[in-house]
C-alpha positions in Angstrom: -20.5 18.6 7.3 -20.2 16.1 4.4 -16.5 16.7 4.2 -15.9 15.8 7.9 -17.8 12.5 7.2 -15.6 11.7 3.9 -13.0 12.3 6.5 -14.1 10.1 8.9 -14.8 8.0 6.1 -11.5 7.1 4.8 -9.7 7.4 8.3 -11.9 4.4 9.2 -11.0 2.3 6.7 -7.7 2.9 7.1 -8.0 2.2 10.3 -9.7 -1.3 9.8 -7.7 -1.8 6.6 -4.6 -2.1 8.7 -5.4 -4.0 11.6 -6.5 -6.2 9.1 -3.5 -6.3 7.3 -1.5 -6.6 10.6 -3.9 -9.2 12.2 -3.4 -11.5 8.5 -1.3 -14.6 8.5 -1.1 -15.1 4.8 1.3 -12.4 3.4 -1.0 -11.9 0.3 -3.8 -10.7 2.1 -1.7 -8.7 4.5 -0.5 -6.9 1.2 -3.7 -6.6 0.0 -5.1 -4.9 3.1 -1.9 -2.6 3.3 -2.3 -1.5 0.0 -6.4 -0.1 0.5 -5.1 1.4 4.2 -1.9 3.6 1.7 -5.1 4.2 -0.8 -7.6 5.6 2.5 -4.2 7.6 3.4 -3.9 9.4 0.0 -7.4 10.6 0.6 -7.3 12.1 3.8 -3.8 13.4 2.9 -5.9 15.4 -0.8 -8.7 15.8 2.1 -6.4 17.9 4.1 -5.3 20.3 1.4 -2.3 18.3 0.3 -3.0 16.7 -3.2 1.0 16.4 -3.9 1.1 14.6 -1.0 -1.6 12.2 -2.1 -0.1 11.6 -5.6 3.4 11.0 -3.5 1.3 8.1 -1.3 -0.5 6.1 -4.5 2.6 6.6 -6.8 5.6 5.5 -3.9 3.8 4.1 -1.6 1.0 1.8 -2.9 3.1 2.0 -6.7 6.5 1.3 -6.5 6.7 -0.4 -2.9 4.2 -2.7 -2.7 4.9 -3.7 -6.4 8.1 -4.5 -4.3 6.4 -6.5 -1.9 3.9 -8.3 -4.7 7.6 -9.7 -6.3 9.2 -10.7 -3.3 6.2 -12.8 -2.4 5.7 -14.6 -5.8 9.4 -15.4 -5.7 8.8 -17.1 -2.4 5.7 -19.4 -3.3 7.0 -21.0 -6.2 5.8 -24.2 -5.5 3.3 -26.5 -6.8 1.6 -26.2 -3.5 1.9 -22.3 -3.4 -0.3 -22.8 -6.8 -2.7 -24.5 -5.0 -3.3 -22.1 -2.2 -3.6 -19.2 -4.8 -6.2 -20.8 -6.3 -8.3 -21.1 -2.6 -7.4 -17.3 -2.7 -9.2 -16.6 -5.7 -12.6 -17.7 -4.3 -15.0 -14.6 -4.2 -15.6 -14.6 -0.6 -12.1 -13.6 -0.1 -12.4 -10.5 -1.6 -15.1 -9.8 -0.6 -14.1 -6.8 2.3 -11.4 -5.5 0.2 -13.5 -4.9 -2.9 -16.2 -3.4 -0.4 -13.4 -0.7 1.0 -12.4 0.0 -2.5 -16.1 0.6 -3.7 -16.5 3.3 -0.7 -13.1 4.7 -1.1 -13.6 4.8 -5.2 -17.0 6.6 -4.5 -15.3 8.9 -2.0 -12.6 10.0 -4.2 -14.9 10.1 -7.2 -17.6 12.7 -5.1 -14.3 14.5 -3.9 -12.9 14.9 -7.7 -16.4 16.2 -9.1 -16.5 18.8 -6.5 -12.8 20.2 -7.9 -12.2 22.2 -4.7 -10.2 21.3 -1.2 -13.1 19.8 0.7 -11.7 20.8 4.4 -9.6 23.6 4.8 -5.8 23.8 4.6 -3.0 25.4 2.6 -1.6 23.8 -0.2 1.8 21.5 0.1 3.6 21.8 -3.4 6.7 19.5 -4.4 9.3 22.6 -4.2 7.9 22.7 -0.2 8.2 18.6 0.0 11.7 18.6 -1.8 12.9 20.7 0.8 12.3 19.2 3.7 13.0 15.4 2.0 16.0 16.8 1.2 16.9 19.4 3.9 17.0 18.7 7.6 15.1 14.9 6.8 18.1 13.7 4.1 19.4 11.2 6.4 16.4 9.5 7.1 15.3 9.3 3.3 18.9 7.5 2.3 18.0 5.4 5.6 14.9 4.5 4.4 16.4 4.1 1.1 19.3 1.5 1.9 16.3 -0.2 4.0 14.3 -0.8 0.7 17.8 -2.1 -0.9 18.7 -4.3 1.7 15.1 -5.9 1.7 15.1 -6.5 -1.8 18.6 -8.3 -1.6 17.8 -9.9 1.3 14.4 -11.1 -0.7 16.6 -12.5 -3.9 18.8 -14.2 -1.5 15.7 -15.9 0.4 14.0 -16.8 -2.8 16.9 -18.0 -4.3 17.9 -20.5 -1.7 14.5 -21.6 -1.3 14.3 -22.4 -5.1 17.6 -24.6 -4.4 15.8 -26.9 -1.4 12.9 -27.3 -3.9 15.5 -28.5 -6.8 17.2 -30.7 -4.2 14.3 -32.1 -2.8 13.0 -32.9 -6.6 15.8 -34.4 -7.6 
């Protein structure tokens, strides 16, 4: 019974974690929120029998890509006034939410890890399984995503590139 609430647990704030993230106008936030709603998913994904699958979600997922995301945005506030606003970001009540979804998901995964067994039952997923079908009948849509990823990253140096030429113009 305790495993279907860590369940429910974790798929709820996931759930709030990306409305939120959806419903945010600063981008920061957004990212922030994203990045606890990819951290929920690894849990329910190691709840369901598939720890590879979790380790995949933190390392790609909330690793690599929003590391991604974290660079593109501080290449496009550059400014003094982007300094400014980080600084009204920093302000405790802020993170306030996000550190609370972290404490319960860090408490979750830290009751789940003590345990050392699946909590709800499942087989196991290994990486020869998940190399298979990345690379078997779902190739085309891993290069997709792939040239995705690349084309949003030039299309980020490109955007932050010309917006650090306005702001050289407009100094000048």
């Amino acid at each position: 019974m305790l495993e279907l609430a860590l369940f429910y647990l974790a798929a709820g704030i996931s759930l709030v974690s990306t409305i939120l993230a959806v419903t945010r106008v600063n981008a920061t936030h957004a990212l922030i929120y994203l990045i606890i709603s990819l951290l929920a998913s690894a849990i329910i994904f190691y709840l369901v029998g598939a720890p590879f699958a979790a380790v995949l979600e933190v390392v790609i997922y909330a690793g690599a890509i929003m590391v991604l995301f974290v660079f593109v945005i501080m290449m496009l506030n550059l400014s003094p006034a982007g300094e400014a606003i980080e600084h009204r970001w920093l302000q405790p009540r802020m993170w306030i939410i996000p550190a609370l979804f972290c404490t319960l998901l860090l408490a979750e995964i830290t009751y789940m890890l003590s345990r050392g067994d699946n909590l709800l039952m499942g087989h196991m997923v290994g990486p020869k399984a998940v190399g298979l079908e990345l690379f078997g009948p779902y190739v085309l849509a891993v290069e997709i995503a792939s040239m995705l990823l690349l084309a949003g990253l030039v299309g980020a140096f490109h955007l932050g590139r010309r917006y650090l030429t306005e702001l050289r113009e407009e100094t000048s």
